[in-house]
N, C-alpha and C positions, 0 to 999 in steps of 0.2 A: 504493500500500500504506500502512496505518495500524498502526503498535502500538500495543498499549495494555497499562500494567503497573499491579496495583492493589494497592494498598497499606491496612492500617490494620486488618486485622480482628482478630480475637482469641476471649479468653472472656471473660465478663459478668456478670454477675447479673441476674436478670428486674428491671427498672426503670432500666439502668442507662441508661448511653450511648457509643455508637461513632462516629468516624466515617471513613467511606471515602476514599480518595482515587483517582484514574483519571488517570494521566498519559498523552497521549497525541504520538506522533511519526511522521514519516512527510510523507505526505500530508494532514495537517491541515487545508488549504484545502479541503477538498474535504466535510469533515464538517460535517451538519446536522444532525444530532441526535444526544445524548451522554446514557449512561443507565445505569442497573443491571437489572439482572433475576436473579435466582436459582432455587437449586432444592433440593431437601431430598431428603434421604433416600427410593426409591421415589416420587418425584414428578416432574412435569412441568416445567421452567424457566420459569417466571412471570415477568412484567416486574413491577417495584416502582416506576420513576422515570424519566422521561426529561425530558429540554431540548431546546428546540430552539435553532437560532441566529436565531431571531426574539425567542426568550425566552417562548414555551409551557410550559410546565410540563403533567407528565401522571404521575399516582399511581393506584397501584393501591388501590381501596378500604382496602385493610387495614392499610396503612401512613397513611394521610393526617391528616392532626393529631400524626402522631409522627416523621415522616421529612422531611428537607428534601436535595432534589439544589438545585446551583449550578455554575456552571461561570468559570472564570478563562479569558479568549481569551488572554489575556498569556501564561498556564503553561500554555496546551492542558490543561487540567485541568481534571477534573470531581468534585465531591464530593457523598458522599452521608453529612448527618447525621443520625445515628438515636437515638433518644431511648425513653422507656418503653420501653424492647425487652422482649419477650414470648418465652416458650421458641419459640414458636410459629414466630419469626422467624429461629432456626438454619436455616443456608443455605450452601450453597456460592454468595458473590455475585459474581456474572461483570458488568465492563464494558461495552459494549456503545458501538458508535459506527457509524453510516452516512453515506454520502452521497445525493445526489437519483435516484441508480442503482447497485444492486445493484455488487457482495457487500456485506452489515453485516461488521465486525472483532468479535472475542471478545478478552478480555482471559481471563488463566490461570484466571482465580479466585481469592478468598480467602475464606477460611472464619468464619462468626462461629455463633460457639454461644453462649448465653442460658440458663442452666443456672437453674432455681427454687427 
């Protein structure tokens, strides 16, 4: 089993900047790839960011030039920095962690609104 608890969201102003954090505990060894994904209002959960533990990087078109995920193996922690944030980018943003076999973990969520 993995937790994950996230931390760092808020309100904004369109341009501003946030950033996430993704503690995770548990089973930690066991995780290969560490990420965000969200979801908005009447919408589908989209992935925004993931890492792996080879050090992949992987962005969702819509973010990339504005958003930077990282990860600390030391703090089991994952971060997502967000930059020029757009209204567009209010979200409920959910953690996200798997291993090389099923279940993925959810983190609670945390809320960033981007207000213009």
């Amino acid at each position: 089993q993995v937790q994950l608890v996230e931390s760092g969201g808020g309100l904004v102003q369109a341009g501003g900047s946030l950033r996430l954090s993704c503690a995770a505990s548990g089973s930690i060894s066991s995780i290969v790839v560490m990420g965000w994904y969200r979801q908005a209002p009447g919408k589908q959960r989209e992935l925004v960011a993931t890492v792996a533990s080879g050090g992949t990087l992987t962005y969702a078109d819509s973010v990339k030039g504005r958003f930077t995920i990282s990860g600390d193996n030391v703090k089991s922690t994952a971060y997502l920095q967000m930059t020029t944030l757009k209204p567009e980018d209010t979200a409920v943003y959910y953690c996200y962690a798997r291993g090389v076999v099923p279940p993925a973990y959810w983190g609670q969520g945390t809320q960033v609104t981007v207000s213009s």
